[in-house]
VEXDREN-2710 file (C-alpha; in Angstrom, 1 decimal):
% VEXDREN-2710
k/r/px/py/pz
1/UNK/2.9/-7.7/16.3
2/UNK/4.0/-4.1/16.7
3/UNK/1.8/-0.9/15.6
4/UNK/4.7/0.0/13.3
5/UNK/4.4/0.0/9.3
6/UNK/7.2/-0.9/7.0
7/UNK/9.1/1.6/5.0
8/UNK/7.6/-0.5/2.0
9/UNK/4.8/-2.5/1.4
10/UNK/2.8/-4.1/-1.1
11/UNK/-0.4/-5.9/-1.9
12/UNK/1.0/-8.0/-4.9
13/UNK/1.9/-11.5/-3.7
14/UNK/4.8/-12.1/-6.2
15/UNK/6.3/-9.2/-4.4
16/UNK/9.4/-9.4/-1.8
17/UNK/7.9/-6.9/-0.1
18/UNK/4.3/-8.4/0.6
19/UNK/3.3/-9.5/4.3
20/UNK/0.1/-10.8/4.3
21/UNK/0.1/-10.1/8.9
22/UNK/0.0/-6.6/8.3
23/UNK/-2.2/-6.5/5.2
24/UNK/-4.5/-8.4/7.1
25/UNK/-4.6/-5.6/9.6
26/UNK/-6.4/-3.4/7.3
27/UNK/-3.8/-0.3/6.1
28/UNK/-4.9/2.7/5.0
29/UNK/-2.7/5.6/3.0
30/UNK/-2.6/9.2/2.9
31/UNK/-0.7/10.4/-0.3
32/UNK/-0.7/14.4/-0.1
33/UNK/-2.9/14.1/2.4
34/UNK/-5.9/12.2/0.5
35/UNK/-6.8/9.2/1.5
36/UNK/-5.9/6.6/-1.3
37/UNK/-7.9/3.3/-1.6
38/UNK/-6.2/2.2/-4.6
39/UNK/-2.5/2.0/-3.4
40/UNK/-1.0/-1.3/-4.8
41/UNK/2.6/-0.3/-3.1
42/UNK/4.0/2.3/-1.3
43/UNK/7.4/3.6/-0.4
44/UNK/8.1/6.8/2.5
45/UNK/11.5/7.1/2.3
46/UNK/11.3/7.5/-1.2
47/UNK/7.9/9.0/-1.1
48/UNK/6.2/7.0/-3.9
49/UNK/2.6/5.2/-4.2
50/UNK/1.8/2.5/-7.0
51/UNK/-1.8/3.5/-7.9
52/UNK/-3.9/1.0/-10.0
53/UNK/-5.1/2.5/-13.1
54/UNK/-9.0/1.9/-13.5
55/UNK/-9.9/-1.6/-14.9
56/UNK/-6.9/-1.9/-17.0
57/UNK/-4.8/-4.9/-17.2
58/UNK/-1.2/-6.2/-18.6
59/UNK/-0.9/-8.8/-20.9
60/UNK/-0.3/-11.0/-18.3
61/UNK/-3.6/-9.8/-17.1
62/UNK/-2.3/-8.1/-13.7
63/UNK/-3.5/-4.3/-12.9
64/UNK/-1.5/-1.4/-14.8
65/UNK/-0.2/0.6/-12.4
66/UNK/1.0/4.4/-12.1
67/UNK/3.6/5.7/-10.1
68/UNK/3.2/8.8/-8.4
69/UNK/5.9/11.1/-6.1
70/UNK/4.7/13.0/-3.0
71/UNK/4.1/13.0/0.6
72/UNK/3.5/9.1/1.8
73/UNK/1.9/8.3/5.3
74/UNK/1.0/4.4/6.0
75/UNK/-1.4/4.0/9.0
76/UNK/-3.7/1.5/10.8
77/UNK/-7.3/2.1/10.0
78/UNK/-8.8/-0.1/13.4
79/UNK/-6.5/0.0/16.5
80/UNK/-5.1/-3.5/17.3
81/UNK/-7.3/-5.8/19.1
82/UNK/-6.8/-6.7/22.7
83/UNK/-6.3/-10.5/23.3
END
């Protein structure tokens, strides 16, 4: 597996753009410079983060998310383990 991160990711499993590898690697994301823990998708070229929002759910009892715009920087919190 490389050290590179997709342009976008996400943690929801009904989503084309989950990979459960690289979650599995344990991502961290910097939005504006902050770490974020609470990043349910991200997107850098568009510069995007999905944030959940507290304990809230849909009606279909998945998190409600909010969308906010800035600065979006994906990294590995552990370097990759040597085999």
């Amino acid at each position: 597996m490389t050290d590179t991160l997709p342009d976008r990711l996400s943690s929801n499993p009904n989503s084309p753009f989950y990979n459960e590898e690289l979650l599995s690697r344990d991502i961290g994301v910097r939005f504006k410079g902050v770490d974020k823990t609470n990043v349910e998708e991200y997107c850098v070229s568009e510069g995007w983060v999905r944030l959940t929002a507290g304990n809230a759910k849909d009606r279909f009892g998945n998190p409600m998310t909010v969308k906010l715009k800035g600065e979006v920087e994906p990294y590995f919190r552990q370097a990759v383990p040597e085999a």
